[in-house]
C-alpha positions in Angstrom: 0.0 0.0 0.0 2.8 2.3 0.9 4.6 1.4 -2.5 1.1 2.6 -4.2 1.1 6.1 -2.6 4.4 6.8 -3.1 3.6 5.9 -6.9 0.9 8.1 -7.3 2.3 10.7 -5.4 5.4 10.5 -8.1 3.1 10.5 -10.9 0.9 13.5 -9.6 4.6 15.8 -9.2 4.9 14.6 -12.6 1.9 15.9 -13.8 2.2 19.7 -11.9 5.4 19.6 -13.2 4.6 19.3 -16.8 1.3 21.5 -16.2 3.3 24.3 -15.1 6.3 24.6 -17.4 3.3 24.0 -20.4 1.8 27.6 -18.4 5.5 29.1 -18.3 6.0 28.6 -22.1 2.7 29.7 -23.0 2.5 33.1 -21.1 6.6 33.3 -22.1 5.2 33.5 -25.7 2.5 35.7 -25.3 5.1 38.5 -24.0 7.5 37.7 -26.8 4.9 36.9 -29.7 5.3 40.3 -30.9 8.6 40.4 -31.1 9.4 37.1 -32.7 6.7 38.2 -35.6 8.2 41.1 -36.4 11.7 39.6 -36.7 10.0 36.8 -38.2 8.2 39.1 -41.1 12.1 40.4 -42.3 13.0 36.2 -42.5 10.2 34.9 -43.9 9.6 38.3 -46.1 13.0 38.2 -47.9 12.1 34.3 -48.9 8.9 34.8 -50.6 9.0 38.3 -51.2 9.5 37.0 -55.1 6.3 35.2 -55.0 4.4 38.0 -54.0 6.0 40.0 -56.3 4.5 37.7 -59.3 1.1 37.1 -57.8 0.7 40.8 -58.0 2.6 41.7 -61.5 2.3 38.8 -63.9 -1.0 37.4 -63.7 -3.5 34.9 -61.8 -0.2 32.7 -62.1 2.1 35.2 -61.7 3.1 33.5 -58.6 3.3 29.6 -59.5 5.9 30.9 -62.5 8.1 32.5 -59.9 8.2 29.1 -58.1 8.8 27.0 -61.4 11.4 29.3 -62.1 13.7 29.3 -58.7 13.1 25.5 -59.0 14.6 25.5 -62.3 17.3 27.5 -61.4 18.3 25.4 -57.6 18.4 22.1 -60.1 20.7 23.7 -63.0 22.8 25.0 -60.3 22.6 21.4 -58.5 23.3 19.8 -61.9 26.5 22.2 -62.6 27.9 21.4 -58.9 27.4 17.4 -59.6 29.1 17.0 -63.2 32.1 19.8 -62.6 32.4 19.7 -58.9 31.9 15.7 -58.6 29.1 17.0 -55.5 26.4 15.1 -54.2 23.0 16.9 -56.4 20.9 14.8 -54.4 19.9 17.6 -52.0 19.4 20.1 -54.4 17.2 18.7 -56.8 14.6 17.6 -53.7 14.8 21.4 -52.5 14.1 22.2 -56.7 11.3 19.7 -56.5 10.1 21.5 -53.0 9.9 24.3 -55.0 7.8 23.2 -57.6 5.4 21.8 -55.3 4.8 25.1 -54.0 3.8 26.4 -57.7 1.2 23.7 -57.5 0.0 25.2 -54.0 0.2 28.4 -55.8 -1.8 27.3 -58.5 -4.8 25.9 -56.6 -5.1 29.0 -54.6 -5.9 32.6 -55.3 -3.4 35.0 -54.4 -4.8 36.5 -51.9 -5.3 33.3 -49.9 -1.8 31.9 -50.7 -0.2 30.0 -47.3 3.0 30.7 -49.1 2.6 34.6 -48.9 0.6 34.7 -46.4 3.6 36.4 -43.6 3.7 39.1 -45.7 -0.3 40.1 -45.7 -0.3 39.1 -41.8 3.0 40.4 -40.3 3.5 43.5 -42.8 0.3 44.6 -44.5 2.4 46.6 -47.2 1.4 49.3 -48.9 3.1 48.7 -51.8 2.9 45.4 -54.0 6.6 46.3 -55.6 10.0 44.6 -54.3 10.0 47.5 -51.5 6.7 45.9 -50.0 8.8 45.0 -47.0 9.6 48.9 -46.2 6.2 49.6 -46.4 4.4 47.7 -43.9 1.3 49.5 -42.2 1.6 46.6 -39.3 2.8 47.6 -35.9 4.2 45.6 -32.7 0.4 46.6 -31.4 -1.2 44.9 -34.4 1.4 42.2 -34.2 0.4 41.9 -30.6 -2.8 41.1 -31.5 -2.2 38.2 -33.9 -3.8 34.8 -32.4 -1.3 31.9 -32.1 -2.9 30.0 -34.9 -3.1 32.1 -37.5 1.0 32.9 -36.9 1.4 29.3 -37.1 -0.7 28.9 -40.2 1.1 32.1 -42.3 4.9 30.7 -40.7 4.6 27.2 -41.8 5.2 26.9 -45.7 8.7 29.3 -44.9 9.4 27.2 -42.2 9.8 24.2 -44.1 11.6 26.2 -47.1 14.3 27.3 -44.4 14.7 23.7 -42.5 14.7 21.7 -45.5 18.3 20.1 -45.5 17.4 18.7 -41.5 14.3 17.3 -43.3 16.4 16.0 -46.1 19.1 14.8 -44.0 16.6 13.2 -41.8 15.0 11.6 -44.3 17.9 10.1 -46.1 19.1 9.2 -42.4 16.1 7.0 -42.4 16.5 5.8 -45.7 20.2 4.7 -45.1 19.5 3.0 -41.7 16.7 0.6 -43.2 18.7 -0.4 -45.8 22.4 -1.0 -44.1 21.2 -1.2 -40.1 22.0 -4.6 -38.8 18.8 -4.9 -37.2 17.3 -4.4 -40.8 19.7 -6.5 -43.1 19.2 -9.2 -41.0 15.8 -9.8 -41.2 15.2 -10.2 -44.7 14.5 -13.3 -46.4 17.3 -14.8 -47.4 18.1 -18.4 -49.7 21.2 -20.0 -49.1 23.1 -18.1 -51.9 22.1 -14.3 -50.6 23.1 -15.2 -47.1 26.5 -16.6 -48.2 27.1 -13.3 -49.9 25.3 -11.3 -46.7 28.0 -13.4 -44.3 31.4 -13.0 -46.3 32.7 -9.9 -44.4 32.6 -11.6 -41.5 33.1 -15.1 -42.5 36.3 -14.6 -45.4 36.2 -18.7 -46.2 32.8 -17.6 -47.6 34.2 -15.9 -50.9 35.2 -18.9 -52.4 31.7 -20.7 -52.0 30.0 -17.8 -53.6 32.7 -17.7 -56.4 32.3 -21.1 -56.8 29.0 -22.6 -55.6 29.9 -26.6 -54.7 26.2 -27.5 -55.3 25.9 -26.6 -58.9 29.7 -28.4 -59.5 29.3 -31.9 -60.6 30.6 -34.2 -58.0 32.5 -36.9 -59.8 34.2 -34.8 -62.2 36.7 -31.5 -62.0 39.4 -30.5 -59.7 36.7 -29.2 -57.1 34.8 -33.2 -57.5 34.6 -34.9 -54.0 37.7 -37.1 -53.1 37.9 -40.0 -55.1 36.8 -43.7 -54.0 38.2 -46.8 -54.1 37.2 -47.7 -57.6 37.7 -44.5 -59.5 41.5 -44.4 -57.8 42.3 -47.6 -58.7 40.8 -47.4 -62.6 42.5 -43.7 -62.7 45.6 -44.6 -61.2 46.1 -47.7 -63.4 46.5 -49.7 -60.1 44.7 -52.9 -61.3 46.8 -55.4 -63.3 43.9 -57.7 -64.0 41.2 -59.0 -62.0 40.6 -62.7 -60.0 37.1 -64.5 -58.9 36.6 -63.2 -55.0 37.9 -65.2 -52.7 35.8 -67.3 -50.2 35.0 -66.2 -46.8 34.3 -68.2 -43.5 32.0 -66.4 -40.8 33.2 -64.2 -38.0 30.8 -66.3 -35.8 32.0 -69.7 -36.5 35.6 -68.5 -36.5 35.4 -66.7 -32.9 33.8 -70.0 -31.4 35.9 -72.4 -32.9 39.1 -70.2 -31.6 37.7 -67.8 -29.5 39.8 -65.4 -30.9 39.1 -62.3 -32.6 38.4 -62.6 -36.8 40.4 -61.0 -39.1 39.6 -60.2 -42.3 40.8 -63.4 -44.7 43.8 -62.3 -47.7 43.9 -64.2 -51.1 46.7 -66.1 -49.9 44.8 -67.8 -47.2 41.7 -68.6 -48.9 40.2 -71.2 -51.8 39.1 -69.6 -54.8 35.8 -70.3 -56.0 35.9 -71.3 -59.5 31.8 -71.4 -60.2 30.6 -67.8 -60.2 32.3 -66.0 -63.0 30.6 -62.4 -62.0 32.2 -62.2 -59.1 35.3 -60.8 -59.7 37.9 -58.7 -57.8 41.0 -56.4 -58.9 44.4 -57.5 -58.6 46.4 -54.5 -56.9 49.9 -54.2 -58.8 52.4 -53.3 -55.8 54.7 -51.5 -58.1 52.0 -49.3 -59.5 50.5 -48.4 -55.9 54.2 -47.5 -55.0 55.5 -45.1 -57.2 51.6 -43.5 -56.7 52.2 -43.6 -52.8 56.0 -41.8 -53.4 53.6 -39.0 -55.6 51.5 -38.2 -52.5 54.0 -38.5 -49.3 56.1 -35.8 -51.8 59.7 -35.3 -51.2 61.9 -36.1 -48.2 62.7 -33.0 -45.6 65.7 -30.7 -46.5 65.1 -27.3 -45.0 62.4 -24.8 -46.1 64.8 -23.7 -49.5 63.7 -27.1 -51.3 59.9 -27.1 -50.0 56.5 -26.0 -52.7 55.8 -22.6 -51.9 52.0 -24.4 -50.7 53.6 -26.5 -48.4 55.8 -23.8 -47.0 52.4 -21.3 -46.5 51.0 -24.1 -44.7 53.8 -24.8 -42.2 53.8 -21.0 -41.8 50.4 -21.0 -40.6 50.6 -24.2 -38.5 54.0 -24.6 -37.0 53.6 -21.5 -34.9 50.4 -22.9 -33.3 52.0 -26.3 -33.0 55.1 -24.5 -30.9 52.2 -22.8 -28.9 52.3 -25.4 -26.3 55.5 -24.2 -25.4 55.1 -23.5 -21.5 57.7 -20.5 -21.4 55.2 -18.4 -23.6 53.3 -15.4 -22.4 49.8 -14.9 -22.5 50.4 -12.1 -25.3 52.7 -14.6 -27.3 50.3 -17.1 -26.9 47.4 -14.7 -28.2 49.7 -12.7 -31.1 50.4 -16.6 -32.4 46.7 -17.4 -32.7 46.1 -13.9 -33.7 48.8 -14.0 -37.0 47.3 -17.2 -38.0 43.9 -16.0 -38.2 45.0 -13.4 -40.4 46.6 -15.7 -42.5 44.1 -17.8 -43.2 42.0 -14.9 -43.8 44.3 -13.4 -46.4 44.9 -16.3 -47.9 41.1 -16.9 -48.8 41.2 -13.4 -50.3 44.7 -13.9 -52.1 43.2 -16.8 -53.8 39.7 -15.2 -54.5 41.6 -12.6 -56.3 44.0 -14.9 -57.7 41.2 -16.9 -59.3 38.9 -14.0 -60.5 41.9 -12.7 -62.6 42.1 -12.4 -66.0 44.6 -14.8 -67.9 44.9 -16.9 -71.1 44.0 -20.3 -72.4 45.6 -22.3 -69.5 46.0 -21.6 -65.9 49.7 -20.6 -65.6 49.2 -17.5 -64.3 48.2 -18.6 -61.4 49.1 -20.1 -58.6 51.7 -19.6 -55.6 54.6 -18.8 -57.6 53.3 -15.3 -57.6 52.2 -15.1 -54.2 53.2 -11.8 -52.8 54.2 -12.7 -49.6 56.0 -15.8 -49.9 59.6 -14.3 -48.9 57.6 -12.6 -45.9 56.3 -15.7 -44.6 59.6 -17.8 -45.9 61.7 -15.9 -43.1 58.9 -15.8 -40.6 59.6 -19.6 -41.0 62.4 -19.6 -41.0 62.7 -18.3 -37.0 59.9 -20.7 -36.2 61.8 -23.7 -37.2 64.5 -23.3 -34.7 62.5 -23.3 -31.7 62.7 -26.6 -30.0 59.1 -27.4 -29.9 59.9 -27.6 -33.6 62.9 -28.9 -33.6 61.3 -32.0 -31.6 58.4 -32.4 -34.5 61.1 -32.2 -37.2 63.4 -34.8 -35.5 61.0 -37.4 -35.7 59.7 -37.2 -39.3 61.4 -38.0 -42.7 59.3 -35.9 -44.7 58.0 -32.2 -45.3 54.2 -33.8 -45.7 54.6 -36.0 -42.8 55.7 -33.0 -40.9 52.9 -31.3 -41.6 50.4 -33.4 -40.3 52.4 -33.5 -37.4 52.0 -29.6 -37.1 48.5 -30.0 -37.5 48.2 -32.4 -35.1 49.9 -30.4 -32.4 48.3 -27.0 -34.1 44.9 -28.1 -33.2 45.6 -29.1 -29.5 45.4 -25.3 -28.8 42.2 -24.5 -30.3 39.7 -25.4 -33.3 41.7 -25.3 -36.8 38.8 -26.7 -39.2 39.7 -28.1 -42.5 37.4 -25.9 -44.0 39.7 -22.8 -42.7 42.3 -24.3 -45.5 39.8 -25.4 -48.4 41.4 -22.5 -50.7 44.4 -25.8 -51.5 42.0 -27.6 -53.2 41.9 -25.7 -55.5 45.5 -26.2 -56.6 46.4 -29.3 -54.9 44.2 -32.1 -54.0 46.3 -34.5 -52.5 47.6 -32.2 -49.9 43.7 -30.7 -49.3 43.3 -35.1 -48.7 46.2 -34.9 -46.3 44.9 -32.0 -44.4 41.0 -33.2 -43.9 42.4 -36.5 -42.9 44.4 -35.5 -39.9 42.5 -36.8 -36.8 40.1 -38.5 -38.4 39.7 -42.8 -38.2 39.6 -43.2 -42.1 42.0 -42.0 -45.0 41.1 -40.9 -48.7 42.4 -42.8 -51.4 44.1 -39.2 -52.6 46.1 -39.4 -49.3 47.2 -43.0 -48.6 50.8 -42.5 -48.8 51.6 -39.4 -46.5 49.0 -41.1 -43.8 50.3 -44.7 -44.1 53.9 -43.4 -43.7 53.2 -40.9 -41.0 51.4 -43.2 -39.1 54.6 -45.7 -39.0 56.8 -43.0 -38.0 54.3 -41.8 -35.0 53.9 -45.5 -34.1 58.1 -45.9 -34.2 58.3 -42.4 -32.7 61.1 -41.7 -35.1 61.5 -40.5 -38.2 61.4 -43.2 -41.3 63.6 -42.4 -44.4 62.4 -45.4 -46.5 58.5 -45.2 -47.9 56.6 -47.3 -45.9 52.9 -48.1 -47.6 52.2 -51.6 -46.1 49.4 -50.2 -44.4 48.2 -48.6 -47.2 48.8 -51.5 -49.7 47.0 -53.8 -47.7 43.7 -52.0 -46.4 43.3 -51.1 -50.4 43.6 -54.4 -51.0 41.1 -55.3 -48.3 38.9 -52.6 -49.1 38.0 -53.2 -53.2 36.8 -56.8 -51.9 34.1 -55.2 -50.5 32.3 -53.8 -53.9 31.0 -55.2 -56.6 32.7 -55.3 -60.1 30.5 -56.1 -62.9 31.5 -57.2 -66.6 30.5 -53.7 -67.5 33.4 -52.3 -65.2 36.0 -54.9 -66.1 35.4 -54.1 -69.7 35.6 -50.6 -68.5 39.2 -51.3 -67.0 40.2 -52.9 -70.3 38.8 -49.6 -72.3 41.2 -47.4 -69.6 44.2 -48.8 -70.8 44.0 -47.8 -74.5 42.2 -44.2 -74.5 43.1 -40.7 -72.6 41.7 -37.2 -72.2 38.0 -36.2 -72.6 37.0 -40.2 -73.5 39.1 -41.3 -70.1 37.2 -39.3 -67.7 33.8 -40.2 -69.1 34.9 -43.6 -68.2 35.6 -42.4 -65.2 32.9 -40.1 -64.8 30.8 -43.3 -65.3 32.7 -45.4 -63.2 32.8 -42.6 -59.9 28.6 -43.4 -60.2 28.6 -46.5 -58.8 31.9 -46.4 -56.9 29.8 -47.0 -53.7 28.1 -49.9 -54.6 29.1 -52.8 -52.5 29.3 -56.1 -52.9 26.9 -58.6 -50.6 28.5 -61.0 -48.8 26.6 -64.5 -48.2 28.2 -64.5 -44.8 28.1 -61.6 -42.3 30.9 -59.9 -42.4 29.4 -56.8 -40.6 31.2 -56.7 -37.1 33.2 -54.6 -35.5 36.0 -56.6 -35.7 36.2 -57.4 -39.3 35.5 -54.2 -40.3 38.6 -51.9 -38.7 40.5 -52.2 -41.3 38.3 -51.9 -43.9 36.4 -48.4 -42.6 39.6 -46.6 -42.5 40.0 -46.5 -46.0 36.1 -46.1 -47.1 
């Protein structure tokens, strides 16, 4: 109750309060009105004094062809200040068009009823209807005294608005530009995917690349932006089969663990019968020497100092081997924060280096571009080469053969401080798929076919924890091997393999093309093979 009282008391002070400064204004006008009018009948007088002079000189529209004609003149001088003086015309042409509005006011109404002449009937009363009218007013401060509030209103308003036209202008175009660029506006309209990639990409700088190049209209199996290649189209394209065999037999995980009680493992060709009867169901034969020398391709060339690495490579490790020394514990907070800091703006740079990079004008073929060119490459070649003598890096180096293999090891450690998304480095795919492969693999359980070699060697070297001069692609070699017995080949396919051997260009990848269609279609076991168990292998190369 106590709380209400006090509220209505507040609201009652409240009240007085605005009662009696509305009576102090009021009365403060009264004693002033006269003044104000007269000072106001000089203003608003030398305004329109040139429409009164044509109402009473050139006709019943003596005074709508003065206002045409300052309207005319306000836009030619608008005009001139636009094309010779690069101005903004903008404002003048609406204060020409205010103008001619008032013509049509003057048009409408007789001249002596015109609101836009009206202060000089009310406040002067001339004598004289020449361009001295305003030295010959018959009105005093007594007669101005006795003007009634309204009617002062009503003869000041039309001048008024002549006089504050650019606030109303600039108040208006205020408006204008805060619907159309506020945040609170932009963000509610109704976007579809493509508009609100293009809304997002000054925030979000990955996001040029998607709206240069939309993924969803790219065909998928075809391209250097195609998803990465299965099993099948990597071993047709690679010419990694050297014939093909019936599939071998298989015995069931379930009999196997209760007759051993030991965990299965996935059968080999060497271990099994062949069955002879079904001549459909056939399986590639994985040439080991082929596979090799594809393997040596993708782990790239041994480690020799950051001279003999591809200017890609060496942008990467510039943006990831100073996150990976980041777990250094004899860093400051600031260190630590600069580090994540500079490779941020890397990565951001590096999506609009490549934008621009793409979007540029060159010949038939594409070697203008690329990272040859890339303006900062000796800028981020000696950043690197301070970074590589800390000991965090030292330690990472030490232990790995190989500048690819090095790099996933960077990644590796690079993420361990914070989130480092493949999709922050998706500009490589454009020039380099294998190493794109490398880097969405690190981390995850299962390798693309476009990475085998870096991942099977790397992972040798983590499990020796040393580095490994010699290629090793066992693991490789055998899950691919493992993995193609797990799809169907039909005749159509093997006489597809046969037709790969003997064509190239444009015919070869519509074979492929073809091919990349059904390179998810699996084959059907008559025994489960469906486990866990028998399956590790196999999943880490689907």
């Amino acid at each position: 109750m106590t709380q209400n009282n006090r509220r209505s008391q507040d609201e009652l002070e409240t009240l007085v309060m605005i009662a009696g400064m509305s009576m102090f204004a009021y009365t403060l006008w009264l004693t002033i009105k006269k003044f104000v009018l007269m000072i106001a009948k000089w203003v608003y007088g030398v305004i329109t004094l040139p429409v009164y002079y044509g109402e009473n000189h050139f006709g019943m529209y003596g005074g709508a062809e003065v206002c045409v004609s300052i309207g005319i003149i306000i836009a030619a001088i608008s005009y001139y200040r636009h094309t010779q003086q690069k101005k903004n015309a903008l404002l003048g042409f609406t204060f020409a068009g205010l103008w001619f509005f008032l013509a049509f006011s003057e048009v409408i109404a007789p001249a002596e009823q015109s609101l836009l002449t009206k202060n000089i009937r009310d406040f002067c009363g001339p004598t004289s209807n020449g361009l001295d009218a305003l030295f010959s007013c018959q009105k005093t401060l007594v007669d101005l005294d006795q003007i009634g509030s309204i009617k002062a209103f009503v003869a000041s308003f039309l001048p008024n608005i002549i006089i504050i036209w650019p606030a109303i202008f600039s108040a208006g175009a205020g408006v204008a530009r805060v619907a159309k660029k506020h945040p609170d506006n932009t963000m509610t309209k109704k976007h579809d995917m493509e508009s609100f990639i293009r809304e997002q990409r000054p925030l979000y700088p990955h996001l040029s690349l998607v709206d240069l190049v939309n993924p969803n209209l790219l065909p998928i199996n075809k391209g250097q932006l195609r998803i990465m290649d299965g099993t099948k189209r990597f071993c047709f394209e690679n010419d990694l089969i050297s014939g093909f065999m019936l599939r071998p037999n298989t015995i069931s995980p379930d009999d196997y663990g209760k007759k051993f009680n030991e965990r299965f493992v996935p059968p080999t060709i060497d271990t099994l019968d062949v069955n002879l009867t079904d001549k459909s169901n056939l399986v590639p034969i994985i040439d080991p020497d082929r596979f090799n020398s594809v393997m040596i391709k993708q782990l790239g060339e041994p480690w020799s100092g950051i001279d003999n690495i591809e200017p890609l490579e060496l942008i990467l490790l510039t943006i990831i081997l100073p996150r990976a020394c980041a777990e250094d514990t004899e860093l400051t907070d600031e260190e630590f924060k600069e580090i994540k800091n500079k490779s941020q703006e890397r990565l951001d740079y590096m999506f609009n280096w490549v934008y621009r990079d793409l979007t540029k004008k060159t010949g038939d073929n594409d070697e203008d571009r690329g990272f040859l060119d890339f303006d900062k490459l000796e800028e981020y070649k000696a950043d690197l080469a301070t970074w590589i003598e800390r000991p965090l890096a030292k330690k990472i180096i030490s232990k790995h053969a190989y500048t690819r293999t090095i790099i996933i090891a960077c990644l590796e450690k690079a993420r361990q401080i914070g989130v480092l998304p493949p999709c922050h480095l998706k500009w490589m795919k454009f020039y380099d798929r294998t190493l794109w492969a490398m880097v969405q693999n690190v981390g995850r359980p299962s390798w693309y076919c476009e990475n085998l070699g870096a991942s099977s060697h790397f992972l040798m070297e983590k499990t020796l924890d040393s580095l490994l001069n010699e290629p090793s692609f066992t693991i490789a070699y055998d899950g691919l091997v493992e993995q193609v017995r797990y799809f169907k080949f039909t005749e159509e396919e093997v006489e597809a393999w046969e037709k790969l051997k003997n064509v190239t260009g444009t015919d070869k990848d519509i074979i492929l093309e073809r091919l990349s269609d059904k390179q998810n279609e699996r084959y059907e076991y008559d025994l489960s093979l469906q486990n866990d168990d028998s399956k590790i292998v196999v999943d880490a190369f689907a």
